[in-house]
MIMIKE-44505 format. One record per atom (N, C-alpha, C, O): residue in three letters; x, y, z. Coordinates in steps of 0.02 Angstrom, whole numbers, plus 50000, padded with zeros to 5 digits. Atoms other than C-alpha are relative to their C-alpha. Last residue first. Example, Ala and Ser with C-alpha at 12.3 -4.5 7.8 and 13.67 -1.06 7.14 Angstrom:
// MIMIKE-44505
ser499584994149997 ser506844994750357 ser499615005550037 ser499865011050045 ala500454994150000 ala506154977550390 ala500455006050000 ala500975005950033 
***
This chain:
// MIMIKE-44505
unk499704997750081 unk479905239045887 unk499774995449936 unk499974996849879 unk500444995950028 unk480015234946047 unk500125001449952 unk500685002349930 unk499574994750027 unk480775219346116 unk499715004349961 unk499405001449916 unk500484998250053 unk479875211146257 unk500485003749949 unk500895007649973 unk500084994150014 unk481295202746366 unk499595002349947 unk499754999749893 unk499434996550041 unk481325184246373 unk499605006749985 unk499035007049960 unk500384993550024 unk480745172946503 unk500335003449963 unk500945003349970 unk500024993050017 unk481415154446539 unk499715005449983 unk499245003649947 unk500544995350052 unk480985140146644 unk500395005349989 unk500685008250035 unk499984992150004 unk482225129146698 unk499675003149963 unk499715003149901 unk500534997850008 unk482245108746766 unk500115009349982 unk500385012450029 unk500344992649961 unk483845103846836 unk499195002249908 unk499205002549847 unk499704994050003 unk484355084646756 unk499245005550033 unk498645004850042 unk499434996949959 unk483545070746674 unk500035006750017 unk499735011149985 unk499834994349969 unk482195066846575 unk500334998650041 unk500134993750072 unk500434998749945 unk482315051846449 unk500175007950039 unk500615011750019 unk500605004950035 unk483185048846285 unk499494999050052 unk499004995550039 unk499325003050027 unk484755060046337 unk499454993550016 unk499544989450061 unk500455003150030 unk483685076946377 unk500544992049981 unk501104993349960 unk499515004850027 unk484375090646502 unk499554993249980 unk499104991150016 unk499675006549936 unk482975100946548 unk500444997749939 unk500384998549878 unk499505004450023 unk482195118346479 unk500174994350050 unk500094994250111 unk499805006749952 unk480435125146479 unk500684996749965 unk500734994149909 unk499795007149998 unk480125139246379 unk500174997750056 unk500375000950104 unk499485004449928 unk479285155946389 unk500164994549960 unk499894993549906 unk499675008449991 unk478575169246242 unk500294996250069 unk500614999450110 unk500405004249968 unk477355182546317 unk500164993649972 unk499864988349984 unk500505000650078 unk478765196846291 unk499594993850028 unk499774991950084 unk499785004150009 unk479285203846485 unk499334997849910 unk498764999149892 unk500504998950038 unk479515220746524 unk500114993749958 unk500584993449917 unk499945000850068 unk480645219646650 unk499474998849976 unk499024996550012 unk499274997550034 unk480785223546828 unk499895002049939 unk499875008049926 unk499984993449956 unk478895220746891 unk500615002849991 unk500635008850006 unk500114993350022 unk478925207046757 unk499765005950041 unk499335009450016 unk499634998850037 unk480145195446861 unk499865007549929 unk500225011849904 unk499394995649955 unk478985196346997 unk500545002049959 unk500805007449972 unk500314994949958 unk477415192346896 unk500555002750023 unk500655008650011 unk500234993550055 unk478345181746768 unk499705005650030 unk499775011050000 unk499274998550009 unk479035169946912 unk499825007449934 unk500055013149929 unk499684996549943 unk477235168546986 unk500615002149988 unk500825006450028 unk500304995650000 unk476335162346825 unk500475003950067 unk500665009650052 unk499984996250067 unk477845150146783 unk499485007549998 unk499665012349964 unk499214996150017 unk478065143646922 unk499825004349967 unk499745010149985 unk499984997749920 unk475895138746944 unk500865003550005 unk500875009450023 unk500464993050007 unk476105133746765 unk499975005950030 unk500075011650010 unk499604996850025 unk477615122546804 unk499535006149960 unk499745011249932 unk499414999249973 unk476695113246935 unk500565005349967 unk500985008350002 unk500334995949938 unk475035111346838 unk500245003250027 unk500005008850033 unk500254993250031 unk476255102446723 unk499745004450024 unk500085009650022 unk499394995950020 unk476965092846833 unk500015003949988 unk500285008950013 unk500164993350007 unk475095086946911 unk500655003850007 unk500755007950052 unk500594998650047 unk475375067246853 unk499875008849998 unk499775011549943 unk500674997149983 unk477075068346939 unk499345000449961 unk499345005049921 unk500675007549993 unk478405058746862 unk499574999250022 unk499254993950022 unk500255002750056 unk479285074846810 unk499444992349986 unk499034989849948 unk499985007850017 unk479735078747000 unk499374997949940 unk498794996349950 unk500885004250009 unk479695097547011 unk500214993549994 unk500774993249968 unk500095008749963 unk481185108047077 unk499414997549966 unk498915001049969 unk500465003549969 unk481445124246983 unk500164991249971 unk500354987449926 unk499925007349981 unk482945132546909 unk499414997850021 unk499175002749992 unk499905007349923 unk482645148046848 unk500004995649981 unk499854993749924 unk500075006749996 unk483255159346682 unk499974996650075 unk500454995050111 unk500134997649940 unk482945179146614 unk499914989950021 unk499454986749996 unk500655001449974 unk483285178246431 unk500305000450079 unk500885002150094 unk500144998949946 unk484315190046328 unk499524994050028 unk498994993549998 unk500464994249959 unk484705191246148 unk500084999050067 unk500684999550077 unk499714998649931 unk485545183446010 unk499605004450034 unk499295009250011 unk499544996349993 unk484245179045855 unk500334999750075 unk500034996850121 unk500254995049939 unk483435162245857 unk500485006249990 unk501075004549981 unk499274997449979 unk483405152345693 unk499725007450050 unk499315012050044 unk499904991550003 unk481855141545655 unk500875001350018 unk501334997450029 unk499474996749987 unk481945125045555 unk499755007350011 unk499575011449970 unk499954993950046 unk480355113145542 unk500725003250031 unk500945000650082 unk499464993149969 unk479825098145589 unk500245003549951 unk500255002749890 unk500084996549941 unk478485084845535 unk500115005750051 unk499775008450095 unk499615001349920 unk478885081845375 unk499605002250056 unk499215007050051 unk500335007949957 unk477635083645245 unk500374998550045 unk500104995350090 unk500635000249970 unk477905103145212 unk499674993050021 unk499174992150057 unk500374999050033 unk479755098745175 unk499395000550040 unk499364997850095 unk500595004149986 unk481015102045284 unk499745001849948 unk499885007049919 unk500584997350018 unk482695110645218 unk499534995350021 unk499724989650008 unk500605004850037 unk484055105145328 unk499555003949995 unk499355007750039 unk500315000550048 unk485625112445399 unk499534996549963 unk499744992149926 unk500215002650087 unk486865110145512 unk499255002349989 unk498895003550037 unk499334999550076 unk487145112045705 unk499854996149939 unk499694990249934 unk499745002050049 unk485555110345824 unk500465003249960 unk500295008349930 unk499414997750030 unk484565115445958 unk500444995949960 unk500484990249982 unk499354998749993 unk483285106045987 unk500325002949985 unk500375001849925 unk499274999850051 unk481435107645997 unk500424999050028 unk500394999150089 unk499535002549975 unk479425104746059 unk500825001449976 unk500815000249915 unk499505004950034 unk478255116046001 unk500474998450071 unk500575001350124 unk499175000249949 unk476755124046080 unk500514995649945 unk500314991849902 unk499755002850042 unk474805125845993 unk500715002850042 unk500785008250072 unk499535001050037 unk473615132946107 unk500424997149979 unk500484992850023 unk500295002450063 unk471915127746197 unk500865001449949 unk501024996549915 unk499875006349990 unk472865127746372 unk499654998149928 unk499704992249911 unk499265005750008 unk473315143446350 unk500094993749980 unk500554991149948 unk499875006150055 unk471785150846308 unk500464996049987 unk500584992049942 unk500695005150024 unk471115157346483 unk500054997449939 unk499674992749928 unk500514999550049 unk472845166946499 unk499544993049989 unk499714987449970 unk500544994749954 unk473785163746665 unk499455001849930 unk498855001849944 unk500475007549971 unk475015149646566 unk499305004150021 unk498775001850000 unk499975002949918 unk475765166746488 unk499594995049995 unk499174994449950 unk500334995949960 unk475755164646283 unk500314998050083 unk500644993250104 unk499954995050033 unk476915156646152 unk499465005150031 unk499325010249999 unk500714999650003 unk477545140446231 unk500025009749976 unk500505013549979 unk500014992850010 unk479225132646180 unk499245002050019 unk498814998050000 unk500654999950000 unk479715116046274 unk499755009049969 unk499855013950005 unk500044994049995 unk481625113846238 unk499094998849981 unk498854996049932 unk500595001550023 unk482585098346266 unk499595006650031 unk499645008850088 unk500915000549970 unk484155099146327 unk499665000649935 unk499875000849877 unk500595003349975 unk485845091746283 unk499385001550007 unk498964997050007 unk499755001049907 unk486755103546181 unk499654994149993 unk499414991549942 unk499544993349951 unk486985108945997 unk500034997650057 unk500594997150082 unk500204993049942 unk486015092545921 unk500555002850030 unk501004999550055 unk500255003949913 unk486405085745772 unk500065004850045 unk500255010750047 unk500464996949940 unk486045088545574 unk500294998550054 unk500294992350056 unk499744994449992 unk487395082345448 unk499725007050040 unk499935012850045 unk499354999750000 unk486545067445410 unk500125008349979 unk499875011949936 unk499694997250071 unk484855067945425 unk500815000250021 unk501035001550077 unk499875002050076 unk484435052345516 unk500115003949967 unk500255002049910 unk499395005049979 unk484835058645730 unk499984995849916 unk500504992749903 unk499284995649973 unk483795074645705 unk500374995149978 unk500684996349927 unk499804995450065 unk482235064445633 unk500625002449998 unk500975001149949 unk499865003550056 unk482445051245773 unk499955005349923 unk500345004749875 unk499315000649998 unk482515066845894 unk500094992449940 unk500574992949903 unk499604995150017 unk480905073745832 unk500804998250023 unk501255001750001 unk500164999150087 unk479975057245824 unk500725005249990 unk501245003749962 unk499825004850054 unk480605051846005 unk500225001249929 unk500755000049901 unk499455000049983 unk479935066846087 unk500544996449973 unk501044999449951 unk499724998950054 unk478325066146031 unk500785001650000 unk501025004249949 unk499955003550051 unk477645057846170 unk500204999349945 unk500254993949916 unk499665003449980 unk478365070046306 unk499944992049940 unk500414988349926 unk499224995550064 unk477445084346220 unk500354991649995 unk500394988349943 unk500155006650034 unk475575072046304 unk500835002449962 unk501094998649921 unk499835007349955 unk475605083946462 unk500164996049927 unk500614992449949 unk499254996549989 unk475515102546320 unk500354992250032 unk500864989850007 unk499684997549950 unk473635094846272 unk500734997350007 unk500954991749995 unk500225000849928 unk473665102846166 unk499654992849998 unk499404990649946 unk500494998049977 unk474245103745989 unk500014997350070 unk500384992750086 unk500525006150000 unk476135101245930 unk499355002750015 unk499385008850009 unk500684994449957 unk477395112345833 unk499354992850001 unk499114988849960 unk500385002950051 unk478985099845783 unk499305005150042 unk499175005750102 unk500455000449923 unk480535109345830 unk499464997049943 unk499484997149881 unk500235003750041 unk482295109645751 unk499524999250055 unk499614998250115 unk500435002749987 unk483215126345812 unk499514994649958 unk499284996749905 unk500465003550048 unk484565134645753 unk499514994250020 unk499704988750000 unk500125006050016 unk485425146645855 unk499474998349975 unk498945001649974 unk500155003550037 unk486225163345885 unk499894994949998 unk500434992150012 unk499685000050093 unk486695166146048 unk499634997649950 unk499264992849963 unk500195007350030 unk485655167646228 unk500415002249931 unk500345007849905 unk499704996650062 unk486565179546349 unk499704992749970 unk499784987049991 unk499555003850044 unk485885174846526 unk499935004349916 unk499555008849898 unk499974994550062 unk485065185646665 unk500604996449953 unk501204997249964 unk499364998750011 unk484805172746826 unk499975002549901 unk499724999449854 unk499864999050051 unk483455172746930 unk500595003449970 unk500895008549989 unk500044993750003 unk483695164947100 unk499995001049921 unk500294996749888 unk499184999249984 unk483495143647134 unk499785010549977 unk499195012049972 unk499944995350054 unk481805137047161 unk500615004450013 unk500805006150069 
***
């Protein structure tokens, strides 16, 4: 696990498909949402990674019942319709708080693995900062997993 590092996130547009639990199975839908990306014309993805969004700490007793999306970043434009699968958010600029961690993805207990991060990096990280109870999971994505592994945290914003 590498040191936390205080990044500037920019504007962006996000194409995510919101899935149900369980969070282990994201990796199946992975496909769908980048074959959607890769047929509208005039959609494609901003970077490489692949973006796990979750919307509570892992440490809460309902985590594992909640609803998570998967996404990309993306350049262009598309209205979804309510029968599609995915949807368009847009992130304001802001702040997140970003490690590295080690895990080997071909682990049956990965996930487990990035819970266990993930509850201990929010503990130390929120003794600084006042942290909101969104995270993500980022990795470099290029039709399989690759690449550094990074959970992010992002500042609570009041108001």
């Amino acid at each position: 696990m590498s040191d936390v590092i205080r990044q500037k996130i920019f504007n962006a547009r996000v194409v995510f498909m919101e899935l149900t639990p369980p969070h282990h199975e994201a990796f199946d839908h992975v496909g769908v949402l980048q074959n959607i990306i890769d047929k509208i014309p005039g959609l494609s993805p901003a970077n490489d990674k692949l973006y796990f969004y979750f919307f509570s700490p892992s440490e809460k007793s309902f985590f594992l019942d909640e609803d998570f999306w998967i996404a990309r970043e993306v350049i262009g434009h598309y209205q979804f319709s309510q029968e599609e699968p995915c949807d368009i958010f847009d992130l304001e600029q802001g702040d997140s708080m970003r490690v590295n961690i080690d895990i080997d993805m071909t682990k049956p207990d990965s996930f487990e693995k990035i819970c266990q991060y993930e509850k201990h990096l929010r503990m130390n990280i929120g003794k600084k900062i006042n942290l909101a109870p969104t995270w993500r999971l980022s990795f470099p994505w290029y039709g399989t997993f690759k690449g550094q592994l990074c959970l992010e945290f992002f500042p609570k914003v009041e108001g």
